[in-house]
C-alpha positions as CSV (number, residue, x, y, z in Angstrom):
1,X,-39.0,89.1,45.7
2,X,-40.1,85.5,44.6
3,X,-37.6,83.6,42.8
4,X,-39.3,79.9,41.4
5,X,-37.3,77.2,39.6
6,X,-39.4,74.7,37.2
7,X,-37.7,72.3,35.8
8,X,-40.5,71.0,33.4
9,X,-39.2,67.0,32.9
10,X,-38.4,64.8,30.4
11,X,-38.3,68.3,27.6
12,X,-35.6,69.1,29.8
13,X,-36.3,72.7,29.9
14,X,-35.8,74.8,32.9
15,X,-37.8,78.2,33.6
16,X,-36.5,80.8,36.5
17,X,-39.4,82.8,37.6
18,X,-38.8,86.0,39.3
19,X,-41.9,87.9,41.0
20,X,-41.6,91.3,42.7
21,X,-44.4,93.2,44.5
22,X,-43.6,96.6,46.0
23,X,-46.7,96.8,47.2
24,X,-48.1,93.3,48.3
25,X,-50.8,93.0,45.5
26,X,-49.2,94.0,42.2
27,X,-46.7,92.3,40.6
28,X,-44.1,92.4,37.8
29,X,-42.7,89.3,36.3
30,X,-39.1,88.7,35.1
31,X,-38.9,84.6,33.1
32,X,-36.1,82.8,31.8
33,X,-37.0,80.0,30.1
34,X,-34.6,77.2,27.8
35,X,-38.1,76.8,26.1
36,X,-38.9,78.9,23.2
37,X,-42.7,79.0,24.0
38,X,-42.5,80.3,27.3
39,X,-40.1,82.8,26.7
40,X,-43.0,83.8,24.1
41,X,-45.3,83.9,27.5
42,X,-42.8,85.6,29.0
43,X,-42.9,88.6,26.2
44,X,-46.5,88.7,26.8
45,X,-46.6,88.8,30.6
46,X,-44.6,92.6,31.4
47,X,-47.5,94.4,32.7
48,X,-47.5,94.4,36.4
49,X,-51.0,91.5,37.6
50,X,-53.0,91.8,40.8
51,X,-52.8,89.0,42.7
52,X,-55.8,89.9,44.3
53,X,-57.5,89.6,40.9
54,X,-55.8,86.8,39.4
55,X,-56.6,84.2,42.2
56,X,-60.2,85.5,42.0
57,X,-59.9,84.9,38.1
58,X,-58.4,81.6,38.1
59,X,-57.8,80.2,34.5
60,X,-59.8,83.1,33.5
61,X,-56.7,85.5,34.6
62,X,-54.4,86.9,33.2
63,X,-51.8,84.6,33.6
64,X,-53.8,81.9,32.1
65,X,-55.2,84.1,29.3
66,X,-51.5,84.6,28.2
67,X,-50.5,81.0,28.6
68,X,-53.6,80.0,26.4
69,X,-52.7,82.4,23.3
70,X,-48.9,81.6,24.0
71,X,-48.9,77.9,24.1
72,X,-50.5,76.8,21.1
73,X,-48.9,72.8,19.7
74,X,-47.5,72.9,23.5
75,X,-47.9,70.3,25.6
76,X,-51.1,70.3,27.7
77,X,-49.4,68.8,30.6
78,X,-46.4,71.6,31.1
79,X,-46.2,72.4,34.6
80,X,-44.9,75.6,33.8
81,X,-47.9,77.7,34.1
82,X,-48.9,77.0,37.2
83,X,-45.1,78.0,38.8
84,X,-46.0,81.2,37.1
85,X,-49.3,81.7,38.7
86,X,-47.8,80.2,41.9
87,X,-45.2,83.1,42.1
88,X,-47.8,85.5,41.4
89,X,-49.4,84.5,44.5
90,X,-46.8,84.4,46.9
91,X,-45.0,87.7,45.7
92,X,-48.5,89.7,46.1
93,X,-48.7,87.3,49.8
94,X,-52.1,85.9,48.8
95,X,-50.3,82.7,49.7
96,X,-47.2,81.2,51.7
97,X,-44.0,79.9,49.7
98,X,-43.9,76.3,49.5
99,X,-42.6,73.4,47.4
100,X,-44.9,71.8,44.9
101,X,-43.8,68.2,43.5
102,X,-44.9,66.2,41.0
103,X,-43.1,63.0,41.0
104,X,-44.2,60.8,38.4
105,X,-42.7,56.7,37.7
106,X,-43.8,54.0,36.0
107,X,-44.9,51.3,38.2
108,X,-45.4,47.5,36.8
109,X,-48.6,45.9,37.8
110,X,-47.7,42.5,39.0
């Protein structure tokens, strides 16, 4: 199993991905979420994906097809999506566990 932490940023929301493949290509998704609009993602993702698939697919998966109905008046910019399709990856081993950062600061030109 896959367990992913996002904490999103200044909304202050934090998502818990959990990703399980029994046999290294399909996998089921469990998502807790503070934010309302993923745990509507989250409603939408319970059929198992093949990761095999969704990496082929890209934003044309089905990870991506759900965030795109799911996340309408959301921001554009939510990291969330990709620590979904991130988990996918790893849990059906079509890629190695690794943190991703995004560390963002306001720098003054000078």
């Amino acid at each position: 199993m896959v367990k992913t932490t996002i904490r999103a940023g200044v909304c202050g929301f934090s998502t818990t991905v959990l990703a399980r493949s029994d046999d290294e290509q399909n996998v089921t998704l469990s998502i807790e979420s503070d934010c309302e609009k993923i745990r509507g993602v989250a409603e939408r993702l319970t059929e198992p994906i093949d990761a095999y698939q969704e990496i082929g697919a890209g934003f044309g998966g089905a990870v991506y097809k759900v965030v795109l109905a799911g996340l309408k008046g959301c921001c554009a910019g939510c990291v969330v999506p990709s620590g979904i399709f991130k988990s996918v990856q790893v849990a059906g081993r079509v890629a190695l566990p690794a943190p991703i950062t995004i560390d963002i600061e306001r720098v003054e030109q000078g």
